[in-house]
C-alpha positions, 0 to 999 in steps of 0.5 A: 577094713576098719569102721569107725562109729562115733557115739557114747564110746568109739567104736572099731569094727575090724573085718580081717585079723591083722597079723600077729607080731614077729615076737609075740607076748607068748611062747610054749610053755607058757602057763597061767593058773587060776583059783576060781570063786563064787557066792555057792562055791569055787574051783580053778583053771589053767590057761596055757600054750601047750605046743606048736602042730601042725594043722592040715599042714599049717604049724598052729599054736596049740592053747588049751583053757581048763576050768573046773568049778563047782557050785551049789554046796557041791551039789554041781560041778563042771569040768572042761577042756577047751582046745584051739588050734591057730596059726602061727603065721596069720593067727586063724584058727581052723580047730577048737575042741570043746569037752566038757563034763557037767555032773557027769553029763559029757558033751564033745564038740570038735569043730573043724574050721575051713576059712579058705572055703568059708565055713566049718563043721561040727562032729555032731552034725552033717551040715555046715556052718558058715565062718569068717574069712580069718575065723578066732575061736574063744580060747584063741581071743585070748591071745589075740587081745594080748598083741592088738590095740587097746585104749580106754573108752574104747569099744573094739567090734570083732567080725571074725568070730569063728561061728558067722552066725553067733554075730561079732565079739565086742570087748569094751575097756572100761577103764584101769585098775591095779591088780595084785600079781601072784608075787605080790607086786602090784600092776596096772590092768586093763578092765575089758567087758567081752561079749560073745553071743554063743548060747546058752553055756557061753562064759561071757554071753552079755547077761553075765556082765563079764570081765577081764582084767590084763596087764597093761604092758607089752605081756597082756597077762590075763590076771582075773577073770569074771564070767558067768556059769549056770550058777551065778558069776565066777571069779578066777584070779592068777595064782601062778605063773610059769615061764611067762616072758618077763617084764618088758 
């Protein structure tokens, strides 16, 4: 179901995960490498489609998103690993492993996500939390944004956030700027402001005023990434690509 709200920007609710397309913008193998920047520092990053397995007896793609950053004259750094596991035939995810280092301080979260019994359960707790009827994971939104509709001067308000009680993703297109591709050329992006309420370490928790730069042809790379950490904004711009579908 679709819900239409007329106001400064339309806005589009959509309840259920439409279905990925038979070809999608990606494959395995796939994968993106980024060099990260701020005022207090910098570090790096890779996003990549590591495999297809099998899930609780669905094949699901397996993407991984490593960033590595360091801040405060190198007085911090943060290292982590985040895993998605979704579907390959209805994109729900129903895995996401986060591993994350912060000075030497390790915090793993592996939540186990059940959409056909509507909720999903954390390693580090007994109880169970509620999920969508077709939940998406951080890691796993970046692939959905890269085969679904965007227009400028749209607000797109995404039901199917995996934890039910963080309430919807929002991305907002802002608008198109040209962005310079690791082999120089130039190409035309999509300028997104995502919002995802998941605190307090969230990258694109509403404070940071958060982007995310696309190409706006069929491939939807992700070329930069500005989003936020507990020192201030971090910049990861694409600095390698290997065995991305070429241009259509």
């Amino acid at each position: 179901m679709i819900t239409l709200v007329v106001g400064t920007l339309l806005q589009v609710t959509i309840a259920t995960t439409p279905l990925p397309p038979t070809h999608p913008p990606f494959a395995v193998g796939e994968s993106f490498e980024y060099k990260a920047s701020s005022k207090l520092g910098g570090g790096s990053a890779v996003l990549r489609v590591a495999g297809i397995d099998t899930m609780r007896g669905v094949p699901s793609w397996k993407f991984i998103f490593a960033p590595v950053v360091s801040g405060l004259f190198g007085l911090y750094k943060s290292r982590s690993e985040f895993t998605s596991w979704t579907g390959v035939a209805d994109f729900v995810s129903r895995r996401y492993l986060k591993d994350v280092n912060d000075n030497g301080k390790l915090r793993r979260d592996d939540h186990l996500i059940y959409p056909d019994s509507g909720f999903f359960r954390d390693n580090n707790y007994d109880t169970t939390v509620p999920t969508a009827k077709t939940p998406l994971d951080d890691v796993a939104f970046f692939y959905f944004i890269r085969f679904i509709p965007l227009d400028v001067g749209q607000t797109y308000v995404f039901t199917n956030y995996f934890n039910a009680t963080k309430g919807a993703v929002t991305i907002r297109v802002l608008k198109r700027e040209e962005r310079e591709m690791p082999d120089g050329s130039k190409v035309s992006c999509l300028v997104l402001y995502p919002i995802v309420n998941d605190p307090p370490h969230g990258m694109f928790l509403k404070k940071w005023n958060s982007r995310l730069w696309i190409t706006d042809d069929a491939r939807r790379i992700p070329v930069q990434i500005q989003a936020g950490t507990e020192f201030g904004s971090v910049t990861f711009k694409l600095v390698k690509i290997t065995n991305a579908a070429p241009t259509p």
